[in-house]
N, C-alpha and C positions, 0 to 999 in steps of 0.2 A: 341641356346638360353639357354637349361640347363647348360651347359656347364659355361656359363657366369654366371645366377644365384648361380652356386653350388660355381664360384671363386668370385663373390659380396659377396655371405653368410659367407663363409671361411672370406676373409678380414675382413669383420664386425665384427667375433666373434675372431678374432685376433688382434682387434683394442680395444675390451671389456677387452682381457686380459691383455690388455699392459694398459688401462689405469686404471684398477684395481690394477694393482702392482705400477703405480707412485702415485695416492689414498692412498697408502697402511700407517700406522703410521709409525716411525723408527724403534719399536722393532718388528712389523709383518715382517716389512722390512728385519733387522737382523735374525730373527727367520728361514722365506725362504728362504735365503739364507747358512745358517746355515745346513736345512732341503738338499739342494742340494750338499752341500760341507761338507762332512763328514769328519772328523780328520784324521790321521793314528790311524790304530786299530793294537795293537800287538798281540790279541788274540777275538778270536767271535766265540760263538756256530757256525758261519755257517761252519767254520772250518772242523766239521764233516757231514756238509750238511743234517742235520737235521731238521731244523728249519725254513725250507725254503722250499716251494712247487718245488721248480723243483731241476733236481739231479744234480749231476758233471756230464761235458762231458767226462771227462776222466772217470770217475764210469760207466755211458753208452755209452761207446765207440763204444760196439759192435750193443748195439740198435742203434745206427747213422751209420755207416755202412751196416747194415743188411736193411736198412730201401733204402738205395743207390743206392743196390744191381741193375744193369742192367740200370743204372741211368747216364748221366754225372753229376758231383759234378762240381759247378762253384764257387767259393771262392771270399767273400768279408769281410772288416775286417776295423774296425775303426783304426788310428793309433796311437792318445795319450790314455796311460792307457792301450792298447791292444799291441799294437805291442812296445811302449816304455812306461817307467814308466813313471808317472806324476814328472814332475818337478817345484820347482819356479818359475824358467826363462822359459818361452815358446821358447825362440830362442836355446837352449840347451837340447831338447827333442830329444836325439839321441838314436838310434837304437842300440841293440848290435851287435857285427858282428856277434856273431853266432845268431840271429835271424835274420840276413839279409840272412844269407847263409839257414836258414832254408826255409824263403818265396821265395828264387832262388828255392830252391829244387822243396816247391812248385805249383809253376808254371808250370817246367816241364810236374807234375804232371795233373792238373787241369788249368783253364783257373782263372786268381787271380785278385783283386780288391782292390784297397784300395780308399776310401769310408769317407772321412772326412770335419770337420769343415775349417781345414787349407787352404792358396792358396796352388794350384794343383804346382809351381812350386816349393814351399817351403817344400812341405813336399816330392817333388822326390828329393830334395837337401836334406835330410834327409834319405832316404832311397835309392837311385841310383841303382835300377834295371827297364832298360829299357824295359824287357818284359813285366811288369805289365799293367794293366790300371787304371788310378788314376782320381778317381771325386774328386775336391778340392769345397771348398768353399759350403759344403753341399750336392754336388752334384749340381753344379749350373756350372761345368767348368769339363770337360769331357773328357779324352783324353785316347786312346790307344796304344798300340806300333805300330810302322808304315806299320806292316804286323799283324792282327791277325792272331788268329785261326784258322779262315775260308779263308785266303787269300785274304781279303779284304786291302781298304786302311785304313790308322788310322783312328778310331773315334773320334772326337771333336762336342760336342755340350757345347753351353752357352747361355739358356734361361734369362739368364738378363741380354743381354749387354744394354742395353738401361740404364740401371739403374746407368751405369759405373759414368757417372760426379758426379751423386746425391751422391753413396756412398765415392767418394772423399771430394765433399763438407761435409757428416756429419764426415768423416773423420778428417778432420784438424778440425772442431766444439767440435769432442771429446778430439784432444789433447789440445786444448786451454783451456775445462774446467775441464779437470781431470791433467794440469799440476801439481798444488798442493799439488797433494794428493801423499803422500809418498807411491814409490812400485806400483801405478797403471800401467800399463801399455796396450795401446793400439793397436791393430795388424791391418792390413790391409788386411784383406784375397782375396781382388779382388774384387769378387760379395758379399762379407759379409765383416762384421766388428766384433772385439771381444774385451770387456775391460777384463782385465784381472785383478782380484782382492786379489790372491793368495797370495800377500806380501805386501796386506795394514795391516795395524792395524786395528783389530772387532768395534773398537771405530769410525772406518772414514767411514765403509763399507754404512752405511745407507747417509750417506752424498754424499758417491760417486753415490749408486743408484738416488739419488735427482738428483746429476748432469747428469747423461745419461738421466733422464727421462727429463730434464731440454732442450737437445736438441734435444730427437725425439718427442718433442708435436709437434714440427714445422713440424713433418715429417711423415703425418700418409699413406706413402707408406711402413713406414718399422716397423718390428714388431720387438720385444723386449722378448726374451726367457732370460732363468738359465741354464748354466753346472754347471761344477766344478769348485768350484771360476772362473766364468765366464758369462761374459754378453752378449748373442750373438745380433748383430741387423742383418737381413736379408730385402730383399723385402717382400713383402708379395703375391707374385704371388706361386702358387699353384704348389711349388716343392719343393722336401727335399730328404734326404736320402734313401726314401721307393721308390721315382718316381726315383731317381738313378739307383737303381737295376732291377728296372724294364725295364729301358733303356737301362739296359747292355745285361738284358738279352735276350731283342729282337734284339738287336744289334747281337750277338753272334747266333743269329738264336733261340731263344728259346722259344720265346715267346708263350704264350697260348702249351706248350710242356709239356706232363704227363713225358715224359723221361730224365728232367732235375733234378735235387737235391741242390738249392742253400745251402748254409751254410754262414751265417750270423755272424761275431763277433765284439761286442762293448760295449764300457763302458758308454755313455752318455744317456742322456734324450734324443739327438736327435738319437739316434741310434734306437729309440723304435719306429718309425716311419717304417724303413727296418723290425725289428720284426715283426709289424704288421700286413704288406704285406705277409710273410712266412706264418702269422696264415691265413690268407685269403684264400688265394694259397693252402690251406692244402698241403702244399710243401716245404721239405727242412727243415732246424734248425736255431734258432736263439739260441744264446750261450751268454747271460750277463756276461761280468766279473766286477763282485765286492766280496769285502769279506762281505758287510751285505747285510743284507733281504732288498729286494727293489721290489714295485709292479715294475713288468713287465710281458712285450707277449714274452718274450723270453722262449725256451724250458726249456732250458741249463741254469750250470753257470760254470765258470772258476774263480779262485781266482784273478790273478794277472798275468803280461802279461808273468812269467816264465810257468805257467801253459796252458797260450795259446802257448806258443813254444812246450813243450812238447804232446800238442792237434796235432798242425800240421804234430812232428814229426812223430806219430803214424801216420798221415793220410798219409805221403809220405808210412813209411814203409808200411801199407798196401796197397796201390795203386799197390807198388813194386813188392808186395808178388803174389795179382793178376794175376798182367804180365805177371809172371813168369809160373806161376801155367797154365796162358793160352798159353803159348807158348809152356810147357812144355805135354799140352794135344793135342796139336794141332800137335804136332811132331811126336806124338804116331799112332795119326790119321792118319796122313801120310805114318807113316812106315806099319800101317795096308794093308793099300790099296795099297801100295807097293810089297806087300808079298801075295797078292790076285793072284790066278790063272788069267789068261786072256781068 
């Protein structure tokens, strides 16, 4: 029974927020949006991470390791803006290859996540390592390699199939009234939808929120967020990004575990949902990448997604360094007791 009133109360107060922002005038309108979708910046105090409450992860490398120590590190990692830069065209959000080869590496390393807005098949068609495990659609579509960690069979969960027809029907609703509009573009994520508003003109942007909001009044199962130049609509059933990791991580055997150390990285508002979780957990890092000052529950910040490759790559080399260093004591030990009288 709480259970249900805590997802009534949720919905309510996600039905408040979504009809406060179709309410909203046109210039609040532009202004929010504005507010979420910041320009390119060539130059920002955060630069020298000054001016902002939390440090570089690479500045505290060793405090995030140190902190690990005796720990397993489970790695989860948004994919646009983190692992690929932002692009105009969202179907062109390609991976580098040395950042692909860096998240192979990895994996080896630590058991790895990716953790996004996108559908779960579209964004492994973007990155094509099969050992990963990839929550698409928010975390709403779940899937692991077909062996993990533990020797189990793949994981697959999809808390909203039920929702499958309806987010088609507001699907084709969204292209019929955002056809217009120059550069909108509308994605099919599966169990979510996303307008994408990246290459309209500032001049159409409040016009186009008019029309999205124009077809979810009809729709108060689904809720209505802001990324980055972006409109996301989801269900509004009681899971995201934060309930994702939490899924993996009892999936993975970890759950309620003092001995695990997740590591969190992403660029979005929805990512702050996973952060939140870690501040809870008194466990693990969350790592925002952005170049400005932005409230967040993230520990960490990382500039831009060459600074998350370079994040990574220290975490492989040190994992390596570990290894070595334990295999390298454990030999000794051996030869000890070797060399012992009997």
């Amino acid at each position: 029974m709480r259970s249900q009133n805590v997802d009534r109360k949720s919905g309510m107060n996600m039905e408040i927020r979504k009809k406060k922002f179709l309410e909203m005038s046109s210039t609040a309108r532009i202004n929010a949006m504005r507010a979420s979708s910041p320009t390119h910046i060539k130059s920002h105090p955060l630069a020298l991470h000054h001016n902002v409450q939390q440090p570089s992860a690479l500045d505290m490398f060793e405090q995030i390791t140190n902190a690990s120590k005796g720990k397993q590190i489970v790695m989860f990692m948004d994919y646009d803006g983190t692992l690929s830069p932002i692009v105009d065209d969202p179907d062109r959000a390609f991976m580098s290859d040395a950042m692909r080869a860096t998240v192979r590496k990895l994996a080896t390393c630590f058991p790895t996540a990716i953790v996004t807005g996108r559908c779960r098949d579209k964004v492994y068609s973007f990155v094509r390592l099969a050992e990963l495990y990839y929550a698409g659609s928010h975390g709403m579509d779940i899937k692991g390699p077909s062996k993990n960690s533990k020797g189990g069979e793949a994981i697959l969960f999809q808390p909203a199939t039920q929702y499958l027809p309806i987010i088609n029907e507001v699907y084709k609703a969204l292209l019929v009234v955002t056809k217009d509009t120059p550069g909108a573009t509308v994605e099919n994520n599966k169990f979510c939808l996303s307008v994408h508003f990246r290459r309209v003109h500032e001049n159409k942007w409040a016009e186009l929120a008019k029309q999205v909001g124009s077809v979810l009044e009809a729709y108060p199962e689904f809720r209505l967020t802001q990324g980055r130049k972006v409109f996301e609509i989801r269900p509004t059933i009681k899971w995201d990004k934060g309930k994702a990791l939490e899924f993996l991580l009892e999936s993975l055997g970890y759950a309620n575990c003092a001995d695990v150390y997740p590591i969190y990285i992403g660029d979005d508002r929805t990512d702050e949902d996973a952060f939140k979780v870690l501040r809870e957990m008194g466990q693990g890092s969350g790592i925002l990448v952005s170049k400005i000052p932005k409230d967040t529950n993230a520990s960490y910040l990382l500039q831009e997604p060459s600074e998350v490759m370079a994040f990574l790559r220290r975490l492989v080399d040190w994992k390596r360094l570990s290894l070595r260093k334990q295999f390298m004591l454990k030999s000794r030990l051996e030869g000890v007791k070797m060399s012992l009288p009997i």
